[in-house]
N, C-alpha and C positions, 0 to 999 in steps of 0.2 A: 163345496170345496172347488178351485182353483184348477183348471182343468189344462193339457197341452194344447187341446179344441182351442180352448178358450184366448191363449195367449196366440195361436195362431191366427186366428178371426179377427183378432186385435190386430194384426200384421198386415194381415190383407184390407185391410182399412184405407190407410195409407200407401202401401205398398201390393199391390196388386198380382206383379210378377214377383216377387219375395222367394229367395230361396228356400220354401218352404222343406222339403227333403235334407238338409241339412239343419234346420231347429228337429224335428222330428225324431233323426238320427240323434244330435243329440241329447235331447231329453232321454231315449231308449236305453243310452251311454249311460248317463248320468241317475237314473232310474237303476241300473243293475248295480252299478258301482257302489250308491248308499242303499240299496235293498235290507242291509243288517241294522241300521242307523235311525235312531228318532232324536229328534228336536227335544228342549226342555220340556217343552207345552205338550211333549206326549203324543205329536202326531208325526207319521214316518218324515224322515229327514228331504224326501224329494221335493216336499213341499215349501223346504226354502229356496231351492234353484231356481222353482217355478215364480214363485214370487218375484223374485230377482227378475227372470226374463219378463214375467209381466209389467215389472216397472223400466224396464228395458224400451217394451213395448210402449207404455205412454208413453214416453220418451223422444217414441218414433224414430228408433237406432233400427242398424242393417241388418241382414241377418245372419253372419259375422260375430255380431255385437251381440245377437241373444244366444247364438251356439255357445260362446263362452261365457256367458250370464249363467246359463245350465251347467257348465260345467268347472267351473270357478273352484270347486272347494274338493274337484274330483282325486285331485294331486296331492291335494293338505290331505283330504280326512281318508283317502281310499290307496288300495295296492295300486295305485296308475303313474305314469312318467309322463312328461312332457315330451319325450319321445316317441309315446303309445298315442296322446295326443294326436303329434303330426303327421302320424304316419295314418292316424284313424280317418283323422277330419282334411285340416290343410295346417302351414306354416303359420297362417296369420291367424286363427282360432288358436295355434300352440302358444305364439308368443303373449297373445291377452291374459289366455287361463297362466300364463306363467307367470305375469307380471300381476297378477295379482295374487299369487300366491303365498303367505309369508315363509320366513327364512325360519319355520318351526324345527326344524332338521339339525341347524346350528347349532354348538355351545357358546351363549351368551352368560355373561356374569352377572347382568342385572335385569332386571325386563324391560328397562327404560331403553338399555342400549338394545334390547331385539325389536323394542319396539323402532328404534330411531334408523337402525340396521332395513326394517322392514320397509318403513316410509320411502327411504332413500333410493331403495331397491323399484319400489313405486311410482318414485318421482323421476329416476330416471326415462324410466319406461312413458312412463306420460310425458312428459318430454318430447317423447320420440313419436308416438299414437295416442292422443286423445282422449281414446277410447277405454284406453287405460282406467283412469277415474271415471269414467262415466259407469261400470261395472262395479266400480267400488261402490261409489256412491250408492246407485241400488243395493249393493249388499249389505249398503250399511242402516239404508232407509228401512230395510225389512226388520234388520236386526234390531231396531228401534222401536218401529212400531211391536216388538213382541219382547220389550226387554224386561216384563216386568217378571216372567219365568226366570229370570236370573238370579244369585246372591244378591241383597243391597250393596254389597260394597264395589261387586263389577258392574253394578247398572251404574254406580254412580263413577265409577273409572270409563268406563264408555262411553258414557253422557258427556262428559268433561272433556273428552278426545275430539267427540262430534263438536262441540261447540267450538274448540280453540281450533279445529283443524279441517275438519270438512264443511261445515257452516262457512267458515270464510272462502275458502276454495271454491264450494258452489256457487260465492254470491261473485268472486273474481272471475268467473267463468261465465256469468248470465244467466243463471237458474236460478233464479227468483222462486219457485213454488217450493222449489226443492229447501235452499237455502230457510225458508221461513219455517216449513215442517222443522227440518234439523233442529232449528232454533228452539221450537214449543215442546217437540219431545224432551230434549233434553233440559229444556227449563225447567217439564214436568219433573224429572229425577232428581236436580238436581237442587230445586227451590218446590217440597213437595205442596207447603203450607202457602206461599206467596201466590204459586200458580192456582192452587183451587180459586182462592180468596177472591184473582182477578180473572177468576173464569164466569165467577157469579156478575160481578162489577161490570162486567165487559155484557152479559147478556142481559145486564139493567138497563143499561146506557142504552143500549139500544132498542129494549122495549119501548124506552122512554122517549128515545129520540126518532124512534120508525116514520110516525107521522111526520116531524118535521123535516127529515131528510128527504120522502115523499113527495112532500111541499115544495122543497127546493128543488129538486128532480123536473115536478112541474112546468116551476114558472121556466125555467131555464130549456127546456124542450120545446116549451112553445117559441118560443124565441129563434131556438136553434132552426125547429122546423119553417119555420116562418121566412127563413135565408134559405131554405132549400139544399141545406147540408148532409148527407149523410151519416150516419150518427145511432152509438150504441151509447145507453148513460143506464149506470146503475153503482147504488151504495155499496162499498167495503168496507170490513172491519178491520183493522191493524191489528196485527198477529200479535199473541200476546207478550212473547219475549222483545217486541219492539217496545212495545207500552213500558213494561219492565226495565228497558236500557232508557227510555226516557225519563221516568223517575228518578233513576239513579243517576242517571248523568247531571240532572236538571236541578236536583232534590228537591223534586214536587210530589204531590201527592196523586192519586188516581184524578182525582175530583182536578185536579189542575190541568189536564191532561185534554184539550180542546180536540186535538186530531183522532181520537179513539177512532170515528166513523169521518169517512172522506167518501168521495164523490170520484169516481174514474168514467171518465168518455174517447170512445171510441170514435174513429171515424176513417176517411179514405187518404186523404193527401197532407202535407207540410201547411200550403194554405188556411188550409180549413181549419185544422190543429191553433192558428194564428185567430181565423176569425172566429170562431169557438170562445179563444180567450180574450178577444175584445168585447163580443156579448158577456161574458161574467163580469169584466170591471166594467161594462156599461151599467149592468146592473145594481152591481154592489161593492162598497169601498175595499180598495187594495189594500191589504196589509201591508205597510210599507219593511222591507228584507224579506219577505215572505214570497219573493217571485223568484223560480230559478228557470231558466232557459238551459234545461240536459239537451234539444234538440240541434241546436246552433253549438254544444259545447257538452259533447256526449262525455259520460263516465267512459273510464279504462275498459268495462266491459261492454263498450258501447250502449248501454243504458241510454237511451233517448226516451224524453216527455218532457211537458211543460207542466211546471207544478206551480198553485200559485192558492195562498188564502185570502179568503177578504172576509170581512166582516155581513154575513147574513141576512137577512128576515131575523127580525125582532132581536137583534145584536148579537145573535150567534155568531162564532169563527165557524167555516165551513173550509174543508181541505178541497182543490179538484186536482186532479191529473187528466192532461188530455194529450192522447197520442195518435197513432197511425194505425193499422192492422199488424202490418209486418213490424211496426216498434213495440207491439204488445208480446207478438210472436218472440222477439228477442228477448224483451224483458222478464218473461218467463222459461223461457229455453234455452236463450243464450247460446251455447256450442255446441247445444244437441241439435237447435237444427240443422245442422250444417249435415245431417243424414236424414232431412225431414223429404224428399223427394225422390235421392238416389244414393246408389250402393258409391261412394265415395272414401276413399281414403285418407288422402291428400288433404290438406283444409287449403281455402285458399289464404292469401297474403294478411289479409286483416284480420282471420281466424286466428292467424299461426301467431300474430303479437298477443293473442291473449295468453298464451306460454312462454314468449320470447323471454321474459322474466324469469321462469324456473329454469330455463337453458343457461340463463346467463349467471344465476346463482349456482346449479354444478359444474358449469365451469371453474367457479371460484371458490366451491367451498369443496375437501376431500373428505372432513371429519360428518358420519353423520346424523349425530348428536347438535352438532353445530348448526347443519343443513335444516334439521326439525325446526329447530328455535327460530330461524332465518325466515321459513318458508312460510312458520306464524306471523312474524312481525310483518313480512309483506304483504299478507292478504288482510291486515286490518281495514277497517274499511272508512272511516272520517278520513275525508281527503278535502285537500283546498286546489284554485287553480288557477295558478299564474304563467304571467306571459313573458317571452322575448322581446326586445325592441322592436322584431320587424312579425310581433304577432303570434306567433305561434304559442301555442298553449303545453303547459308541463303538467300533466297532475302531481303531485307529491302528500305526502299524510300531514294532516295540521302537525304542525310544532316544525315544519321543516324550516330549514335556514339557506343564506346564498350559497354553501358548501354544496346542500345535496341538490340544489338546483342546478348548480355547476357539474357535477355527479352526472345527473338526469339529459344532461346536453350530448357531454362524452366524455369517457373517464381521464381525457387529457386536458379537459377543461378542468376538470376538478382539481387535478392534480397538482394544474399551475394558477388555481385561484388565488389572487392577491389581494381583492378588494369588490365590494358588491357598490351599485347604486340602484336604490327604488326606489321608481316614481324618481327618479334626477338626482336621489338624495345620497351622498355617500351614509352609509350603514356598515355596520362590525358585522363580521362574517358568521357572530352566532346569534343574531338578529331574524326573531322569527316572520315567518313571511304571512299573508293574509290575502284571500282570496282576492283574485282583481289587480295584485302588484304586477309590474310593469319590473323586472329585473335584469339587468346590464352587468354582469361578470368581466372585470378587471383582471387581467390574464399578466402573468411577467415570468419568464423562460428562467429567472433565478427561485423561483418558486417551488418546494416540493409539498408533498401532505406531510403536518405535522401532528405528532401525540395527542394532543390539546383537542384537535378536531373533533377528535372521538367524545368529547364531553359534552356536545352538543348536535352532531349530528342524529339525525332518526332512519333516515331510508336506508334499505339495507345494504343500497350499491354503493354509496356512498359509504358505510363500513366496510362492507368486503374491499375494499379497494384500497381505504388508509391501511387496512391490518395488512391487506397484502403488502404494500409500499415498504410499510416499516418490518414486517418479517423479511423479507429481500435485504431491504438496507441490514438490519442489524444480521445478517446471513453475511453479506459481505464483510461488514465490519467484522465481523468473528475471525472470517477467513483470514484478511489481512493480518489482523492481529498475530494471529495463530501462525501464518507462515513468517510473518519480522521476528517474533521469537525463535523460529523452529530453526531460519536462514544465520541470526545469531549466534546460538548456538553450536550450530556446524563451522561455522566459522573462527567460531571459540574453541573448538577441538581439532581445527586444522583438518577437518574434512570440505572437500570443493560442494557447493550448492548446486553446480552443476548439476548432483545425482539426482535433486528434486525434478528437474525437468523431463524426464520420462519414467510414466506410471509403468512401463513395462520392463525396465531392470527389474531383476530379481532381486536386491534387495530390499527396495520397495516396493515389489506387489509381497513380500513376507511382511512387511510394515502393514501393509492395506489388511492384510488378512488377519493379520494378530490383532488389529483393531477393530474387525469387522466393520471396517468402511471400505465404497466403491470406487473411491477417487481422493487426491490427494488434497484436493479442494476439503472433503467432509473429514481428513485428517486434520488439515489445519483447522477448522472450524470447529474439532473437540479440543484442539488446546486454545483458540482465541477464546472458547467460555468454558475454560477451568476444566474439562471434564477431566482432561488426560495431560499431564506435564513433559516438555521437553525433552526430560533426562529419560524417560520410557522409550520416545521415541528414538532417541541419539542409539540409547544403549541397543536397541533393535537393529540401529543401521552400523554399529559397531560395538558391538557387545566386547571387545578388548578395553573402551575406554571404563574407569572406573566411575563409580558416583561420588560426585563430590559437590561442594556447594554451589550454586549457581551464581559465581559473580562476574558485574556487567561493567565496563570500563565508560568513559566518557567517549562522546563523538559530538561534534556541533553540528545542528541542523545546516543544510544547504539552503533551505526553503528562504525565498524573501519577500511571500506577500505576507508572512506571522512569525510571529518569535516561536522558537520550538524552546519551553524549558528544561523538557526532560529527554534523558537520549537511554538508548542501548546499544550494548556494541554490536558495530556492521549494521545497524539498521539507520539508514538517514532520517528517519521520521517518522513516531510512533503516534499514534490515533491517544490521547490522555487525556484526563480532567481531572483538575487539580480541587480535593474531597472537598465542599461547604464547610461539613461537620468542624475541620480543623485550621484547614487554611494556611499550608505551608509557605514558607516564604526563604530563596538560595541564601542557603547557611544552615537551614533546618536540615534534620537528618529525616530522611525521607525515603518509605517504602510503595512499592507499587500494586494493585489489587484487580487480575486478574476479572472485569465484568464480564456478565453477559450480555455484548449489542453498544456495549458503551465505550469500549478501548479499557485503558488502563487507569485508575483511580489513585490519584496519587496522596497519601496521607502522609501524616507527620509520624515518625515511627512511636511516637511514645501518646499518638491519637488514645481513645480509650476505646473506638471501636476496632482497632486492627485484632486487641485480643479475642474478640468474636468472629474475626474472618478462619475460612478453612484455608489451613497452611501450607497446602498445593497448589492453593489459587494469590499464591503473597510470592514479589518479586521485586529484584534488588534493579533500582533504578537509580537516578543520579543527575546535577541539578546539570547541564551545559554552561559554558563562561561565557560569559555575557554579560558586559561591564551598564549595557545600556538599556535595557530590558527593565521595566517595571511589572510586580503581580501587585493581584486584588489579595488583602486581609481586612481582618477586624480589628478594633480595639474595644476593651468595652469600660467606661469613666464612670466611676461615682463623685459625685461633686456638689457643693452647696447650691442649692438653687436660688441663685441671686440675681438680677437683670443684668445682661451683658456676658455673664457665662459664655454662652454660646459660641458669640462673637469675636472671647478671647480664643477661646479651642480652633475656630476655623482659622483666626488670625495667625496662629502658631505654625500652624499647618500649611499653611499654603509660604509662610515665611519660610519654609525648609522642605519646600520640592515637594511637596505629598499632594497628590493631586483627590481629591476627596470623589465617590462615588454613590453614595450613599449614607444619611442621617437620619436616625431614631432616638427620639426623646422624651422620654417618660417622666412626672414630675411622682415623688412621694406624697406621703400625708404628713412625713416628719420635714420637711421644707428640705428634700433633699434631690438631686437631678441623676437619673440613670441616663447617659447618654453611650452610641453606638454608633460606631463609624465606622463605613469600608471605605478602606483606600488603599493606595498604589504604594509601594515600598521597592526599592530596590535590591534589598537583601536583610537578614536577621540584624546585620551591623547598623543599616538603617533604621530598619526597624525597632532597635532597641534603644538607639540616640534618641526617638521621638517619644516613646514613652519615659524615658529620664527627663525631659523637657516638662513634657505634659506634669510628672509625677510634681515638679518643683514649685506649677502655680499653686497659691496661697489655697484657692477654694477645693481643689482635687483633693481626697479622698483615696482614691486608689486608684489604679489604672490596670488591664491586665487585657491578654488576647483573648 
């Protein structure tokens, strides 16, 4: 069994001078504290900490990093505080074992939210130290390799955690060995038949193929040697949940699956790594797409290598990867080493961008349910990698478009993107991009992010950032809203607006309080979206005035870069939009509908959806006079469909000032023409002259809005 000797011997391996007397101490801690406690597997419980710190240990983390390895779960499962903690050990030992503590203490309502609660709590902390997840991660490697002592149903709720959530985190973080274990445990759980099947498959292929990999090993050694290079070369097998994501990706079969056994070389320098790979295509043909240059054009978690297959000895595809020492160092350890030599804190600059990403999502996200889902979608891992004009390289996830490129630049590039060109070419901004594009964002100051964007953008900053945009926007719009009815109405009862202007009269902080809002701003913004109607508030700030109906007189806008059609009284100009559904036009009796984010929704009163609006949020509106002003309506014609139809309808129309905006024409099977038109009208008088027109031609049918 698993000894404190043991993980200490480990320690001094790499670390020589190791604070040894502080892993010691804590193990001693962490030993009394679970002394009553055993594991499912039946053996006392200290030998999970141990575990932990021993994979702490390979790790080659401080010793810091293994005291709270040891003592991680002292808090959850034992009578100990985080203040018994600090005062035992130090501050920065309290704050790991705290940050990885979960928020078991809580009342949650679901487990998804203790769980989402838990992450959050997590991710901040990691955020801020590193070292955070690198504890977890051990604790969760142990917890895996001994999951089968669990229920089925929580191995496989575990398994499925690991995979969507710490697998990708360890692989955006540079832990490659780790990332692949994650991967095969939880494949084991959670695919139990698939995995067996290609555990056999996986150790045929390679019975089968020992010799010739061998062979290739050979010839390409002597070669190597022969240039006087420096150089480790030996066969690897692809993990099996890669094989697994390639079938399914692919939808190939095992037998399809050429890269099972690849070839990885070692060696000293950048150079060499170059002339290495000009000996293999001397040798044997390049697969042409099959070359990737990660060295000149590293992955997000600095992932450097040169990967490249050609075609073999006796037509085999053979995979190679050939790298540096310290490139292999990373690509297996990633951000662990950055405590592989010294007791460090701090990472430095290029470390700290492998988190800069979860700093920049808690800044944007509060909810953290949300934040889980977010912190998934980021660490996916297919990425493509395009360029700026003057070169610079962006990673982004296949499927991304010139929005999230624009995103990826800076979030004020995104925000005023108006137009993309790639490779020279103009392109639609939900135009997916492709490794190697050359991308030029068209920027214009009357630009904002709009709705629409979200139905094609993928990266997450790029969402966080329209959702922001537009909860702001429609925040304001409320506000406004909310205070031109509120100002209104005061005005309509012959109280001065003036009283609005300081939250600190007494009668409006009784207003703020009886609403349980902080500010008059989140007052208005519960009546700009319906929560809470005027006449509550009025009667708050003068409870002598009576309830009575709410009506609103005419006022003409002032505005003269747009026609304003609808008014309220004392307010010069209301935020509206006149409904689709019905499509009012001055002469129509027409009521107003309270949205949320949208202003005011102006329908016909005898619409057939007003009868389903809530009749707190329905208000009395009114057309403005304006002799000159045109709106958009519909008409919709039934008429024989005969040639020239058409022709007479537009004819009609443009003969009597109707300026047409839109046509739809439908033929039937009985030879008959559904036709539909938007267009401009001046008022119901107008509008009702041109349907008596219409109705008079010989071929019409019927006519109707």
């Amino acid at each position: 069994m698993l000894t404190i000797d043991d993980v200490i011997k480990k320690v001094l391996q790499y670390r020589p001078k190791a604070n040894v007397e502080l892993i010691k101490k804590a193990y001693i801690f962490s030993r009394e504290a679970h002394c009553a406690q055993k594991r499912k597997e039946g053996i006392p419980y200290i030998y999970h900490p141990l575990a932990v710190a021993d994979i702490l240990a390979q790790m080659k983390l401080d010793s810091t990093t293994i005291a709270a390895g040891l003592l991680h779960d002292t808090v959850e499962d034992a009578e100990m505080t985080i203040d018994d903690i600090s005062e035992i050990f130090n501050p920065d030992v309290a704050f790991l074992v705290d940050a990885v503590t979960k928020l078991s203490k809580l009342q949650f309502s679901t487990v998804e939210e203790a769980q989402a609660e838990s992450f959050r709590k997590m991710f901040l902390a990691m955020s801020k130290d590193i070292r955070v997840i690198l504890i977890k991660f051990a604790d969760r490697l142990h917890n895996m390799r001994t999951i089968e002592f669990l229920p089925v149903e929580k191995q496989k709720r575990i398994a499925k955690e690991t995979l969507e959530i710490y697998a990708p985190l360890a692989n955006r973080l540079g832990i490659g060995w780790m990332r692949t274990e994650f991967e095969d445990l939880s494949f084991k759980v959670l695919y139990p038949e698939e995995y067996e099947e290609l555990v056999r498959k996986v150790a045929k292929r390679k019975e089968d193929q020992q010799a010739y990999i061998d062979n290739v090993i050979k010839i390409l050694s002597e070669k190597i040697k022969a240039m006087n290079i420096p150089f480790k070369i030996y066969g690897r097998v692809k993990h099996y949940f890669g094989i697994y994501q390639k079938m399914i990706k692919q939808k190939i079969s095992f037998e399809q699956v050429y890269d099972v056994i690849g070839i990885r070389i070692i060696t000293d320098t950048v150079p060499h790594c170059y002339d290495i790979l000009g000996i293999i295509h001397s040798l044997w043909t390049l697969i042409p797409g099959r070359f990737k240059d990660f060295i000149s054009l590293p992955k997000s978690n600095y992932y450097q290598s040169l990967h490249t297959t050609v075609i073999g000895p006796g037509g085999e595809r053979v995979e190679f990867q050939i790298r540096t020492e310290e490139m292999d160092i990373i690509a297996e350890e990633g951000i662990a080493a950055h405590w592989r030599y010294k007791e460090r804190k701090d990472l430095t600059e290029r470390e700290a961008k492998l988190v800069s990403w979860l700093r920049d999502l808690i800044k944007e996200i509060s909810d953290p349910k949300e934040l889980l889902d977010a912190v998934k979608a980021e660490v996916v891992p297919d990425t493509i990698y395009v360029f700026t004009p003057k070169g610079d390289v962006k990673e982004l996830p296949v499927g991304s478009t010139p929005v999230d490129f624009a995103y990826a630049i800076h979030s004020e590039v995104g925000a005023k993107c108006a137009g993309a060109k790639v490779n020279g070419r103009i392109v639609p901004l939900n135009y997916q991009l492709q490794s190697g594009d050359v991308v030029e964002i068209i920027t214009s100051p009357h630009q904002k992010p709009r709705k629409d964007w979200l139905q094609f953008v993928v990266t997450q900053r790029a969402k966080n950032r329209i959702k922001h945009f537009l909860r702001q926007e429609e925040r304001q719009q409320g506000i406004d809203i909310g205070k031109q009815l509120l100002e209104a109405e005061l005005r309509k009862q012959g109280i001065q607006t003036a009283i609005l202007k300081n939250e600190k009269i007494e009668e409006v902080l009784e207003v703020l309080q009886a609403f349980s809002v902080q500010s008059l701003e989140d007052l208005y913004l519960l009546i700009g979206h319906g929560k809470i109607s005027v006449h509550q508030v009025v009667n708050r700030l003068s409870p002598e005035i009576p309830q009575e109906e709410f009506v609103i007189a005419k006022k003409t806008s002032n505005r003269k870069d747009h026609k304003q059609f609808i008014s309220l009284k004392g307010v010069d100009e209301v935020l509206y939009h006149i409904a689709k559904c019905c499509m009012p036009v001055p002469g129509d009796e027409i009521i107003g509908f309270i949205t949320r984010g949208k202003g005011i929704s102006v329908h016909r009163k005898d619409c057939i959806n007003v009868k389903h609006m809530q009749p707190e949020r329905l208000i009395e509106v009114f057309w403005t006079a304006d002799d000159t002003s045109k709106v958009q309506t519909k008409i919709s014609i039934e008429c024989v469909d005969k040639p020239g139809i058409l022709a007479t309808l537009t004819g009609l129309l443009s003969a009597n000032q109707v300026n047409i905006t839109q046509v739809k024409a439908n033929s039937t099977s009985d030879k008959r023409a559904l036709i539909d038109f938007t267009i401009e009208v001046k008022d119901r008088a107008h509008l009702s002259d041109i349907i008596n027109k219409i109705s008079q031609i010989s071929e019409v049918l019927s006519v109707k809005r």
